[in-house]
N, CA, C and O atoms as a GROMACS GRO file, in nm:
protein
  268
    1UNK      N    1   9.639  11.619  11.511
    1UNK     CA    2   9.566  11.734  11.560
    1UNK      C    3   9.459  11.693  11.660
    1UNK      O    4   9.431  11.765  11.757
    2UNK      N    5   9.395  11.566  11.634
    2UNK     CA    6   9.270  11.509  11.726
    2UNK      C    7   9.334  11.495  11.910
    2UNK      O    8   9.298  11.524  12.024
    3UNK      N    9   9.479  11.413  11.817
    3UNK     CA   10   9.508  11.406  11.996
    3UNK      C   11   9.537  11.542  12.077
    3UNK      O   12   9.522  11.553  12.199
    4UNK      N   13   9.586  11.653  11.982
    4UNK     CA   14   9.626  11.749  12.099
    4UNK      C   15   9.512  11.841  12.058
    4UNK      O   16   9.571  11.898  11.967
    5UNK      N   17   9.396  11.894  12.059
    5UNK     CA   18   9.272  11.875  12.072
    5UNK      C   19   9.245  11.802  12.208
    5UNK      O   20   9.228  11.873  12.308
    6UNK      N   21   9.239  11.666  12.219
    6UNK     CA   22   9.157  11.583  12.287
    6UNK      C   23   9.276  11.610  12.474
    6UNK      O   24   9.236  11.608  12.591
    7UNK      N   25   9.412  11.631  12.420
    7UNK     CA   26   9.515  11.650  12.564
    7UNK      C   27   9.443  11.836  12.618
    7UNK      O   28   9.431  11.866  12.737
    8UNK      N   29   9.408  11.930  12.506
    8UNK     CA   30   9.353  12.065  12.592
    8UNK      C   31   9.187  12.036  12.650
    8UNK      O   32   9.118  12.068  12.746
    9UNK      N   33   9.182  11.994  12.584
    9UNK     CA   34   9.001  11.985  12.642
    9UNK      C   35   9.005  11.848  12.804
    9UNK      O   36   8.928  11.843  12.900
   10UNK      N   37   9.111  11.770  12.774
   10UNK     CA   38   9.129  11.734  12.905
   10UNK      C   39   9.199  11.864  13.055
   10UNK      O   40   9.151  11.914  13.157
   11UNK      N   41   9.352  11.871  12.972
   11UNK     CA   42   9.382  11.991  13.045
   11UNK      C   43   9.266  12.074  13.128
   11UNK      O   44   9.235  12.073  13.247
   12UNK      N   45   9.202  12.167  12.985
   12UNK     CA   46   9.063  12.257  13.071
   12UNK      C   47   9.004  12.170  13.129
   12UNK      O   48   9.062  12.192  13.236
   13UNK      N   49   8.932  12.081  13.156
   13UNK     CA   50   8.887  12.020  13.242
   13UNK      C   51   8.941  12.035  13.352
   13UNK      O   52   8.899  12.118  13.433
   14UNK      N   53   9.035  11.964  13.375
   14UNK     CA   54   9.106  11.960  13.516
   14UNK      C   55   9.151  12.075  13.542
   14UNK      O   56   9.191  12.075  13.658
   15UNK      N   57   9.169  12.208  13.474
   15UNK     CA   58   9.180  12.319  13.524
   15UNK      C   59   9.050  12.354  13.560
   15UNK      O   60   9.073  12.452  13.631
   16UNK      N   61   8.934  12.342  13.560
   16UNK     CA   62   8.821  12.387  13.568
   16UNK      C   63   8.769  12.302  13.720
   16UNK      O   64   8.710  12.362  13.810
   17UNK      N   65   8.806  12.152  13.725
   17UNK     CA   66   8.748  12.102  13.837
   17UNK      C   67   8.871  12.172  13.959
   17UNK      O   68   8.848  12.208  14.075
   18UNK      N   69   8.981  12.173  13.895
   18UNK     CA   70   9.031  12.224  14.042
   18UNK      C   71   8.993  12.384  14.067
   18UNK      O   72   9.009  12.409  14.186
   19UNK      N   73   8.938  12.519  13.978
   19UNK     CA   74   8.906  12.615  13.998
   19UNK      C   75   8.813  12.595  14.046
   19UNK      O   76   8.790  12.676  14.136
   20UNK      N   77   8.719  12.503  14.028
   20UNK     CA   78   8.548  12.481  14.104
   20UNK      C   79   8.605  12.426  14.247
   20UNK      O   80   8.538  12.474  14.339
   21UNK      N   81   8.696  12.352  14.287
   21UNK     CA   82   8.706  12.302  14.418
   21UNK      C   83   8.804  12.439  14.507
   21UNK      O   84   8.822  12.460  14.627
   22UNK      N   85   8.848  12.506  14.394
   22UNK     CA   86   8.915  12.614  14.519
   22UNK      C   87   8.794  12.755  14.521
   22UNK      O   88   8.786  12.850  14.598
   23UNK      N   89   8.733  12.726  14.431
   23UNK     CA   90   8.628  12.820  14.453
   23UNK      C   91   8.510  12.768  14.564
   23UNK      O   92   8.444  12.850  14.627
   24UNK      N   93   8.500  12.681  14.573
   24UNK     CA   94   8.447  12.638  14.732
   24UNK      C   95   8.469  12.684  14.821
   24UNK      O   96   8.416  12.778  14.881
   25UNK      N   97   8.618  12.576  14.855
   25UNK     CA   98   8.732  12.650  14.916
   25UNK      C   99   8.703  12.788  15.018
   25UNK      O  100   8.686  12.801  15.139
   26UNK      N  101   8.708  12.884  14.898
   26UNK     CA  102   8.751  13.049  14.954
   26UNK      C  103   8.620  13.086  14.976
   26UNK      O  104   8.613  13.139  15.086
   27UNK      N  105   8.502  13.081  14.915
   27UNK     CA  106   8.378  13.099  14.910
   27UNK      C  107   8.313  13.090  15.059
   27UNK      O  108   8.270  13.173  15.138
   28UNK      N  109   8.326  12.955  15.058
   28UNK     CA  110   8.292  12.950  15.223
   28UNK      C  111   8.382  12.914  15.326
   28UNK      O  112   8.356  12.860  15.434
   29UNK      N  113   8.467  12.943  15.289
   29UNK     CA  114   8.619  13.004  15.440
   29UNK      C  115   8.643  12.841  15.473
   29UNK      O  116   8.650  12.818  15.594
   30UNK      N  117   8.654  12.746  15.400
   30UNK     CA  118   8.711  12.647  15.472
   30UNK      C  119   8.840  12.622  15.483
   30UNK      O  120   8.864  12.541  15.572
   31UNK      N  121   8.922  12.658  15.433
   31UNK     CA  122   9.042  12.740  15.479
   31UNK      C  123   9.047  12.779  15.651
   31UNK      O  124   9.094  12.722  15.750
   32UNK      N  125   8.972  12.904  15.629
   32UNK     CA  126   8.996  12.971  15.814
   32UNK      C  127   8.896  12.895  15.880
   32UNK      O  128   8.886  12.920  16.000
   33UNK      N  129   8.789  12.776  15.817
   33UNK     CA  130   8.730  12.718  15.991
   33UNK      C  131   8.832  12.603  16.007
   33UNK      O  132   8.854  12.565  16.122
   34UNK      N  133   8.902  12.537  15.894
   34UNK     CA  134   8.979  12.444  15.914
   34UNK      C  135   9.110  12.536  16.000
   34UNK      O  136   9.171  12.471  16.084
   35UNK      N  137   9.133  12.618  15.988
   35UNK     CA  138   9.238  12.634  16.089
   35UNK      C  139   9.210  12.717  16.213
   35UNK      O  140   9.300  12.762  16.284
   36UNK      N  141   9.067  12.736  16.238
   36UNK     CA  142   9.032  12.806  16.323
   36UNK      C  143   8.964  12.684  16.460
   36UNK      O  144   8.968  12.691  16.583
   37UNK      N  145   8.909  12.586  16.373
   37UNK     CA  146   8.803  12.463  16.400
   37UNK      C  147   8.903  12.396  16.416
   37UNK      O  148   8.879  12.370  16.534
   38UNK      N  149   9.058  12.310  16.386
   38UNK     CA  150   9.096  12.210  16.400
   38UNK      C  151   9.273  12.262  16.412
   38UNK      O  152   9.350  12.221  16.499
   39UNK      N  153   9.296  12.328  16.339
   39UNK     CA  154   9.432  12.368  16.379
   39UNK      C  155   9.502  12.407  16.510
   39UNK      O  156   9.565  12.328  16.580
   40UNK      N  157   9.484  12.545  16.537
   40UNK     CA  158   9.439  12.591  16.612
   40UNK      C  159   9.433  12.560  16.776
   40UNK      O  160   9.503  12.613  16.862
   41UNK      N  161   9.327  12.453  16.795
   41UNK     CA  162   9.339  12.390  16.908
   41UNK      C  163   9.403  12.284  16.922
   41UNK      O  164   9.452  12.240  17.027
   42UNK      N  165   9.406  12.227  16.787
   42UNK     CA  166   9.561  12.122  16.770
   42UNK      C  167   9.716  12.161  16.831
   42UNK      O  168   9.792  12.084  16.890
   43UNK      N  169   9.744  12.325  16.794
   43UNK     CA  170   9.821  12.378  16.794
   43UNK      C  171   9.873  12.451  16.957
   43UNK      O  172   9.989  12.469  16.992
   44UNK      N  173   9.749  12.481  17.033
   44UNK     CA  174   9.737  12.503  17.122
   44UNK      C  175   9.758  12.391  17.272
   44UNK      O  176   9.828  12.419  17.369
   45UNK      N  177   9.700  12.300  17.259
   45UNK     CA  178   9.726  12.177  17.277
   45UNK      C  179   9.891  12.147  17.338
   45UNK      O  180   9.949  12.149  17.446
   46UNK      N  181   9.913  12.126  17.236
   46UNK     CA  182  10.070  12.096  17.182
   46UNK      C  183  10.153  12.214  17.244
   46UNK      O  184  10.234  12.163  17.321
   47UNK      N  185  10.162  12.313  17.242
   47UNK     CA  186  10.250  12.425  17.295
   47UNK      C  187  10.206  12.458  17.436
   47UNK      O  188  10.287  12.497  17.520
   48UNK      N  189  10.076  12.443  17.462
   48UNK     CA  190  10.058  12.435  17.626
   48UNK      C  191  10.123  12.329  17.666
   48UNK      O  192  10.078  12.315  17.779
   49UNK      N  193  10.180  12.266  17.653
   49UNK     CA  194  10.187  12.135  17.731
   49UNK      C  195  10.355  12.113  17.724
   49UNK      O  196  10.404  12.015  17.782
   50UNK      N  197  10.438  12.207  17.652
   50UNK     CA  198  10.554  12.222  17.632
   50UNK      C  199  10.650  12.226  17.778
   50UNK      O  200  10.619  12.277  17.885
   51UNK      N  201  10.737  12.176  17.752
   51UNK     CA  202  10.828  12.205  17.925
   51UNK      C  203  10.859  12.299  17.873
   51UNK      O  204  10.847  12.314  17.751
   52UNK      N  205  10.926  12.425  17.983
   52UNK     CA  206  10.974  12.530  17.954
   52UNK      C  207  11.079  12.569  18.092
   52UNK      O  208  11.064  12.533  18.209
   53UNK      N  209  11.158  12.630  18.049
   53UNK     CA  210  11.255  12.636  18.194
   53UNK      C  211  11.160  12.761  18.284
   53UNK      O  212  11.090  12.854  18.242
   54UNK      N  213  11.183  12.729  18.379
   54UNK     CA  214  11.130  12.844  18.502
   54UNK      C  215  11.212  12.938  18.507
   54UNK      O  216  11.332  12.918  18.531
   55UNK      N  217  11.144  13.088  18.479
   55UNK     CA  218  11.264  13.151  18.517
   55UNK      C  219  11.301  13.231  18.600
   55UNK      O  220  11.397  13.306  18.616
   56UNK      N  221  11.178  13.196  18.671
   56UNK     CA  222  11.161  13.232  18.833
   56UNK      C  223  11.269  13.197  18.903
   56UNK      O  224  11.307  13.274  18.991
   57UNK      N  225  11.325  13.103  18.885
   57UNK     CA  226  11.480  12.977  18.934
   57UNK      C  227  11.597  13.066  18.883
   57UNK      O  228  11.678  13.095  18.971
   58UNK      N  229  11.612  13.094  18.809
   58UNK     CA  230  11.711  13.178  18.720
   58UNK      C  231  11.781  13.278  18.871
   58UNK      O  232  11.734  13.371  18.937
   59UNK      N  233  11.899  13.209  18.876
   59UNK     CA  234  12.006  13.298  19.011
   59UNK      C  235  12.030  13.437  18.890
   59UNK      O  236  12.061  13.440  18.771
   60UNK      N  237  11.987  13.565  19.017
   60UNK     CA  238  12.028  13.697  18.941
   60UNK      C  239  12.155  13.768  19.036
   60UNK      O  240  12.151  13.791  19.157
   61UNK      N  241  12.233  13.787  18.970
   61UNK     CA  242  12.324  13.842  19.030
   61UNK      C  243  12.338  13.968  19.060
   61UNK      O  244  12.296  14.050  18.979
   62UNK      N  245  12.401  14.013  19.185
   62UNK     CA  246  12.376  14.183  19.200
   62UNK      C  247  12.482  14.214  19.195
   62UNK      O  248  12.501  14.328  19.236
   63UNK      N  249  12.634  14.120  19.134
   63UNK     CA  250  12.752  14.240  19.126
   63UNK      C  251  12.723  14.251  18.977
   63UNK      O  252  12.827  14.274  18.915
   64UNK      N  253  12.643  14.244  18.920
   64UNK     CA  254  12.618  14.291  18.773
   64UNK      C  255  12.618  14.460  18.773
   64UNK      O  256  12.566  14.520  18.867
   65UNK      N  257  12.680  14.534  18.659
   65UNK     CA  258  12.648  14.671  18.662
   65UNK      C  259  12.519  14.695  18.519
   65UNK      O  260  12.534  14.674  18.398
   66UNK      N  261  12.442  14.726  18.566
   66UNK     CA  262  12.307  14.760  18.550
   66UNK      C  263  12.266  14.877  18.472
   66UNK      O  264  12.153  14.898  18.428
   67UNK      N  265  12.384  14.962  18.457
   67UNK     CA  266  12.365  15.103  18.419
   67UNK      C  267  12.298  15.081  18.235
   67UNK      O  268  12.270  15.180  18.167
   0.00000   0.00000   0.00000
């Protein structure tokens, strides 16, 4: 009985330190500055800088029917 006793009061614990660290967390939005502050322009970065075909170049044809 001592040990499973001694395995819940560990359990709650570690349910308790990770509810205290996600209650941080949400509390003060580090969540949205981390993806607002570092994502974000990580993300931006990276997709500006992408090749992309021109499609200004793109031959349009005019025996196409259009209707």
């Amino acid at each position: 009985m001592k040990i499973l006793c001694k395995f819940f009061f560990k359990l709650l614990k570690l349910a308790a330190i990770i509810y205290g660290i996600l209650f941080i967390v949400f509390y003060y939005d580090l969540d949205g500055k981390f993806l607002y502050y570092i994502w974000e322009p990580f993300m931006v970065k990276r997709f500006d800088n992408m090749k992309r075909a021109d499609t200004t170049t793109t031959p349009y044809s005019m025996t196409e029917n259009v209707e």
